[in-house]
C-alpha positions as a Markdown table, in Angstrom:
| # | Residue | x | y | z |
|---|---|---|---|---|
| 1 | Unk | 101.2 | 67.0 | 102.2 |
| 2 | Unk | 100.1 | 69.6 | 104.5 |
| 3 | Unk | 98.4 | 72.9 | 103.6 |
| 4 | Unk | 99.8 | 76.0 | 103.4 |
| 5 | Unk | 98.2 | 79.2 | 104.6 |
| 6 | Unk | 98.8 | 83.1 | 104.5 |
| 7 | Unk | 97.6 | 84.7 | 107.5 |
| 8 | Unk | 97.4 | 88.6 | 108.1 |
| 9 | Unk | 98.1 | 88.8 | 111.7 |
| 10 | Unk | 97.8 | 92.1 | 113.0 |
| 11 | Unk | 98.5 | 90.9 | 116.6 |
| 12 | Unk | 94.7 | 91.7 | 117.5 |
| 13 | Unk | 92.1 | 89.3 | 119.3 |
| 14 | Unk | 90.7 | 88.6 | 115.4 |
| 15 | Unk | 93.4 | 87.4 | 114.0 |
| 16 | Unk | 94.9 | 85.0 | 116.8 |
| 17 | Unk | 91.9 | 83.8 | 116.6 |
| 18 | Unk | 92.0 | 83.2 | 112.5 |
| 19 | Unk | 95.7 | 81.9 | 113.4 |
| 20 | Unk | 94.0 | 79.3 | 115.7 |
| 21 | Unk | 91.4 | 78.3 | 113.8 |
| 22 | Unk | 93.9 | 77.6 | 110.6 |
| 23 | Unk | 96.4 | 75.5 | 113.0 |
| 24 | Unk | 93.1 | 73.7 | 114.2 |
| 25 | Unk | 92.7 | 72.5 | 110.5 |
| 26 | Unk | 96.0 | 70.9 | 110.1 |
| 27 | Unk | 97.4 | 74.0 | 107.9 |
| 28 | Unk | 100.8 | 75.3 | 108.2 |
| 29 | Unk | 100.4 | 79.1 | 109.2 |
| 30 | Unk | 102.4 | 81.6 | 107.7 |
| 31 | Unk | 101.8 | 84.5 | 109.4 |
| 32 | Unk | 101.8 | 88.1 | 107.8 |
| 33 | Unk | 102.3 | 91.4 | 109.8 |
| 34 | Unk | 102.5 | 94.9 | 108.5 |
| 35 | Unk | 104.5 | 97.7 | 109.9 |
| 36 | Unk | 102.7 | 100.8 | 108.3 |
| 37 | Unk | 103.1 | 103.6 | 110.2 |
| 38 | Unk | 100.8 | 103.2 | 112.7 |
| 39 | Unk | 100.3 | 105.0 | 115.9 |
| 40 | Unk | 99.6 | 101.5 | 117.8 |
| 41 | Unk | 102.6 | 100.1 | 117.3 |
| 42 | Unk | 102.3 | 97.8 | 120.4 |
| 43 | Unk | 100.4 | 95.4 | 118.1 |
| 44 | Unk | 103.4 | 94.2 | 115.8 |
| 45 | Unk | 105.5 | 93.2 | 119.4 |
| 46 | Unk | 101.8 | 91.4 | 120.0 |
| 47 | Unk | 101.6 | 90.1 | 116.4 |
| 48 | Unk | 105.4 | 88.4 | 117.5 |
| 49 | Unk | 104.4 | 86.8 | 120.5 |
| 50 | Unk | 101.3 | 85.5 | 118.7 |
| 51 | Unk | 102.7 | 84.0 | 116.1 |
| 52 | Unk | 105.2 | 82.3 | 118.2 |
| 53 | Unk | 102.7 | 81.0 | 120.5 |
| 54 | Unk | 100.7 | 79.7 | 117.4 |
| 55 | Unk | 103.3 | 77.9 | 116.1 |
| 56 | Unk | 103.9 | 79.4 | 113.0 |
| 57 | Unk | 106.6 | 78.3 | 110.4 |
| 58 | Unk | 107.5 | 81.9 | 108.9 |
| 59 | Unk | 106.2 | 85.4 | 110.2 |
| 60 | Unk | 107.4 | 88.2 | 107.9 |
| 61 | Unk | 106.4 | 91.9 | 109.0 |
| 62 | Unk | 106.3 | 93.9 | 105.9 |
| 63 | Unk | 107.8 | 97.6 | 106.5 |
| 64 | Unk | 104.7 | 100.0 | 104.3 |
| 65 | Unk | 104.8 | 103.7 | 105.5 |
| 66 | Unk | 101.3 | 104.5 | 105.2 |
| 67 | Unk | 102.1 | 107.9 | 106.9 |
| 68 | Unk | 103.2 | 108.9 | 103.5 |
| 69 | Unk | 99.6 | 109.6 | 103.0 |
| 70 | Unk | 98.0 | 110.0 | 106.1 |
| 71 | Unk | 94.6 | 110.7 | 106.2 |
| 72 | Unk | 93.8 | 108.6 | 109.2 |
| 73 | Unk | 93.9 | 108.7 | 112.7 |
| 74 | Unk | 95.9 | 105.7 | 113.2 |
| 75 | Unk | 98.4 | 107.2 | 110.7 |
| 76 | Unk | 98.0 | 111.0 | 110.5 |
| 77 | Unk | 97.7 | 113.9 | 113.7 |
| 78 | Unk | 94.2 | 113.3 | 114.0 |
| 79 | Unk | 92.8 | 112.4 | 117.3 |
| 80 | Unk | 91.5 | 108.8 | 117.8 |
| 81 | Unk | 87.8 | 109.1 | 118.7 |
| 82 | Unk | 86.9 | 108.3 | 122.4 |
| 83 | Unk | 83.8 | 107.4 | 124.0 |
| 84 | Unk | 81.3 | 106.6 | 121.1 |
| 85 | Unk | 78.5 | 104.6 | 121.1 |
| 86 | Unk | 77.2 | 101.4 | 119.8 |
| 87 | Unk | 74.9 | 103.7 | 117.7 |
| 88 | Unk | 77.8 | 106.4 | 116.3 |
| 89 | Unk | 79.9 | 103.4 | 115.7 |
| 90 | Unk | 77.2 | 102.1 | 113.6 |
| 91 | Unk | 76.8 | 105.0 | 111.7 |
| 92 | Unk | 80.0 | 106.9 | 109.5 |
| 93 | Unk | 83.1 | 105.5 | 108.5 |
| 94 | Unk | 85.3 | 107.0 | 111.6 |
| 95 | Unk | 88.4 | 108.8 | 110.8 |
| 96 | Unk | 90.1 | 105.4 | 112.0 |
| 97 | Unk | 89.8 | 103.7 | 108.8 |
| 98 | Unk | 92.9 | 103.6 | 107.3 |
| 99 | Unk | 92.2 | 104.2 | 102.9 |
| 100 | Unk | 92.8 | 101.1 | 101.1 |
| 101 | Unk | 94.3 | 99.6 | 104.0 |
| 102 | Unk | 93.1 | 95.9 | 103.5 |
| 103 | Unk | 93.3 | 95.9 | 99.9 |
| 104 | Unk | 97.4 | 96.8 | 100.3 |
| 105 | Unk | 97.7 | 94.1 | 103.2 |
| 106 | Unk | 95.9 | 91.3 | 101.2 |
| 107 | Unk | 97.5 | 92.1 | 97.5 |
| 108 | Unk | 100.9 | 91.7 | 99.7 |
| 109 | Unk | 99.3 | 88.4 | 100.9 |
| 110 | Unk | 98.4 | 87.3 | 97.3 |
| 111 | Unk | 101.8 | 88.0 | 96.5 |
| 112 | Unk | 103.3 | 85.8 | 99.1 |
| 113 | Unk | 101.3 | 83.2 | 99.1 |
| 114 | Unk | 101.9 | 82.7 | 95.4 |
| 115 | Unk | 105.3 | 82.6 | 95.8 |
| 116 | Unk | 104.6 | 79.8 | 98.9 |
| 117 | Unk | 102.5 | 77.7 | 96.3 |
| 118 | Unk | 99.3 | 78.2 | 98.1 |
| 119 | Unk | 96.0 | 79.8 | 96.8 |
| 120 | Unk | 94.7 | 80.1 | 100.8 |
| 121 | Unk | 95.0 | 83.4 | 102.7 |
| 122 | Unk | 92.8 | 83.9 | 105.5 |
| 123 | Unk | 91.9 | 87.2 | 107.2 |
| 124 | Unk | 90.1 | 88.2 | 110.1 |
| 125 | Unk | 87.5 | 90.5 | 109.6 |
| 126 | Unk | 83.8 | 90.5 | 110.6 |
| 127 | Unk | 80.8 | 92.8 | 110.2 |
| 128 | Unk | 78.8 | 92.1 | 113.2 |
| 129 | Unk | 81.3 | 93.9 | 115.8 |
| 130 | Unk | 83.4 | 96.6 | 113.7 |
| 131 | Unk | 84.0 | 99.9 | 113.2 |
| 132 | Unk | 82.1 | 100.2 | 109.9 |
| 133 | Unk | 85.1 | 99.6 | 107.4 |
| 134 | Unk | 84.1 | 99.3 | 104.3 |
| 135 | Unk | 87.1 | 97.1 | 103.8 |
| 136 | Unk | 85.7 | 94.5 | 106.4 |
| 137 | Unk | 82.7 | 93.4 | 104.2 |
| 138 | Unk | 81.6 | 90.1 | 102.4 |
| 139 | Unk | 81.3 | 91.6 | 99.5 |
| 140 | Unk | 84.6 | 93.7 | 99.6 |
| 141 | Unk | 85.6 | 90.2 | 100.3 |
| 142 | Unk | 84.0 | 88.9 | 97.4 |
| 143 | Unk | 85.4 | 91.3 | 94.9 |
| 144 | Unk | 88.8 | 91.1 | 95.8 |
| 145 | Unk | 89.1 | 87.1 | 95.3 |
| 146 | Unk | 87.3 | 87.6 | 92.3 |
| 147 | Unk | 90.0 | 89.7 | 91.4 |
| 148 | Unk | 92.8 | 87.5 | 92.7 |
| 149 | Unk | 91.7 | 84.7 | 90.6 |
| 150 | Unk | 92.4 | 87.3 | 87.7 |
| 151 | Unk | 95.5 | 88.8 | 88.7 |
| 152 | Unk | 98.1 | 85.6 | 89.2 |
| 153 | Unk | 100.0 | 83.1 | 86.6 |
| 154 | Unk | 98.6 | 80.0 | 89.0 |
| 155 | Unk | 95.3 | 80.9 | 89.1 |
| 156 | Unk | 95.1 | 81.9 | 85.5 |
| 157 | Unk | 97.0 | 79.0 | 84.4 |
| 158 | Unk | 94.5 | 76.6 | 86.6 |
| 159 | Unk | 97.2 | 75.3 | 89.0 |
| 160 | Unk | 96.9 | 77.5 | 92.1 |
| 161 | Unk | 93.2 | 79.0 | 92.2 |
| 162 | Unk | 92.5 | 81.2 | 95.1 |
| 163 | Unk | 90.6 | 81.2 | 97.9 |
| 164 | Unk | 89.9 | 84.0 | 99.9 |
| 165 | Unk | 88.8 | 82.8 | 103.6 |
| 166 | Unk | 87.2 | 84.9 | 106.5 |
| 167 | Unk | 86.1 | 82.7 | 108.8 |
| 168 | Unk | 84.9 | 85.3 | 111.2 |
| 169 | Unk | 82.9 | 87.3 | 109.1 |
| 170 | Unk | 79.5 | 86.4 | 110.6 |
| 171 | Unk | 80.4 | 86.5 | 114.1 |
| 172 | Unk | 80.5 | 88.8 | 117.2 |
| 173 | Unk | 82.9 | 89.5 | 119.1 |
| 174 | Unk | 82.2 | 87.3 | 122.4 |
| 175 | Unk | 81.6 | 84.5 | 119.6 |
| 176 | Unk | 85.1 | 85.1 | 118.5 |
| 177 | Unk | 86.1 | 84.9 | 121.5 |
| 178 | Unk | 84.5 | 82.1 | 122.9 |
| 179 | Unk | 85.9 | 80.0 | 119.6 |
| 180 | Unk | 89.2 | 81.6 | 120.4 |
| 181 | Unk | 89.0 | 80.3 | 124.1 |
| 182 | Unk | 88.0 | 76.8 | 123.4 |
| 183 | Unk | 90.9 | 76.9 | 120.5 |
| 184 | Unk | 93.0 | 77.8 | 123.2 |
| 185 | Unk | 94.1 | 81.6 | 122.4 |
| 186 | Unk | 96.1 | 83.6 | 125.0 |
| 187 | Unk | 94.1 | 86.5 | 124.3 |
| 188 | Unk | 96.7 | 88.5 | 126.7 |
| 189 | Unk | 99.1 | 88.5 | 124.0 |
| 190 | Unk | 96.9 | 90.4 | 121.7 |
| 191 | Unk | 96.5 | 94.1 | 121.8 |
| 192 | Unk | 93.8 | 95.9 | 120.1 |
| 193 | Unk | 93.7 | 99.4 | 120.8 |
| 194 | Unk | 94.3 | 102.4 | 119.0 |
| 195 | Unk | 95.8 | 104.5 | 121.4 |
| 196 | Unk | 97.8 | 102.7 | 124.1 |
| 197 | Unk | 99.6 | 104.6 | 126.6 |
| 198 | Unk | 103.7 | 104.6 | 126.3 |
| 199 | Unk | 103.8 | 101.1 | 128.1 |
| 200 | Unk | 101.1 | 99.9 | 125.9 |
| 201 | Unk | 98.3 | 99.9 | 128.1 |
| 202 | Unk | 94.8 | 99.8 | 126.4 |
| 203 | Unk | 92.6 | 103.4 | 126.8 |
| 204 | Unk | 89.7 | 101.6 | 127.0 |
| 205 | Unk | 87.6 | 104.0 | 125.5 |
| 206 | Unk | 88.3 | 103.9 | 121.5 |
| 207 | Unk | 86.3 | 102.3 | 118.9 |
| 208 | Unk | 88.8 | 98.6 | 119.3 |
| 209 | Unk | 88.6 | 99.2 | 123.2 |
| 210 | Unk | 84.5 | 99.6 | 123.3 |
| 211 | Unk | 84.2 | 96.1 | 121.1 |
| 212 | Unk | 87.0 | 94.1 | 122.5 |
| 213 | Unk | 85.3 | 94.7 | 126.4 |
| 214 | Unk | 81.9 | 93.9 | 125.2 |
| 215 | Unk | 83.3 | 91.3 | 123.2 |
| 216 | Unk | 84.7 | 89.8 | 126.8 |
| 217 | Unk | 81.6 | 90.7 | 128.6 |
| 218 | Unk | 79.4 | 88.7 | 126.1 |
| 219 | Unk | 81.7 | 85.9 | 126.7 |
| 220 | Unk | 81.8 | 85.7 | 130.4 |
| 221 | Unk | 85.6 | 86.2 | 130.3 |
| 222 | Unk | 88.3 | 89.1 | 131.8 |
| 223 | Unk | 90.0 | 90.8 | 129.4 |
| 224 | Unk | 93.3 | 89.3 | 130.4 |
| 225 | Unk | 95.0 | 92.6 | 127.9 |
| 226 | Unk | 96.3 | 95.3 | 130.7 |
């Protein structure tokens, strides 16, 4: 019987990959998108065409309105920072961390993948390329399944333990997307940045623009994204 899998798709190069990697390993993918407000919408269209081209059996995009809150520039009328470097983005969480954003995305995951009769939900995150999330990190990771296992009647009752996967979480960006390319990932269906123009053209210069080109660079590929 095959596998099943929960995967957050955001419709970023991460998560195709994640997508990918989970067909790869003969599981059926069950993709997971969230509509929450944000200001780069051009990534749920991506999310879409990604999940199409990975063959997924269901994709459900979850409708959350995050701008009830705010509090973020990806959410709130804050302006998306431009032009950092390698060192600022080491440094303080940036105003484009979105609060509690992957522990709302990944309880809706638990929840879904319960009701699909699989412990497995896999997400995309890594902390040798990011933005400094606090979110993003093994042991945030750690935590949460540890809490999972708590939280539903199949884990509790022994029949459906969970298992929280991040496949990604030790590698850099060109690694991704050297995995991604071998797996082979249209990465021009992915869109990563924060503040595409009306057409959905990248800026190039944001915190998801600045990784994603080095992330190509390191490769020795073109960013096929326009």
């Amino acid at each position: 019987m095959t596998r099943r899998a929960v995967v957050l798709l955001s419709g970023g190069l991460d998560s195709a990959t994640v997508a990918a990697m989970v067909r790869a390993d003969g599981f059926e993918l069950n993709a997971l998108t969230f509509d929450y407000g944000q200001h780069h919408d051009i990534e749920i269209a991506a999310s879409r065409e990604v999940a199409a081209a990975q063959g997924a059996v269901r994709h459900v995009v979850v409708p959350i309105d995050l701008r009830a809150f705010g509090g973020s520039a990806l959410t709130d009328d804050i302006p998306v920072p431009k032009g950092r470097s390698e060192a600022d983005m080491a440094g303080d969480i940036p105003v484009t961390y979105v609060p509690a954003r992957n522990t709302i995305f990944l309880s809706l995951g638990l929840a879904w993948a319960e009701v699909l009769g699989t412990g497995d939900i896999f997400i995309g995150v890594n902390v040798r390329d990011y933005s400094g999330y606090p979110d993003c990190r093994g042991e945030y990771l750690a935590a949460f399944g540890a809490m999972a296992n708590l939280a539903t009647r199949g884990a509790v009752e022994g029949t459906l333990p969970v298992t929280l996967h991040s496949p990604l979480i030790d590698m850099t960006k060109g690694e991704i997307i050297a995995l991604g390319t071998r797996l082979g990932v249209d990465y021009g269906l992915t869109r990563s940045c924060y503040d595409p123009d009306p057409v959905g053209r990248a800026c190039g210069a944001c915190d998801a623009c600045a990784l994603r080109l080095k992330g190509f660079a390191e490769a020795g590929f073109p960013d096929p994204a326009p």
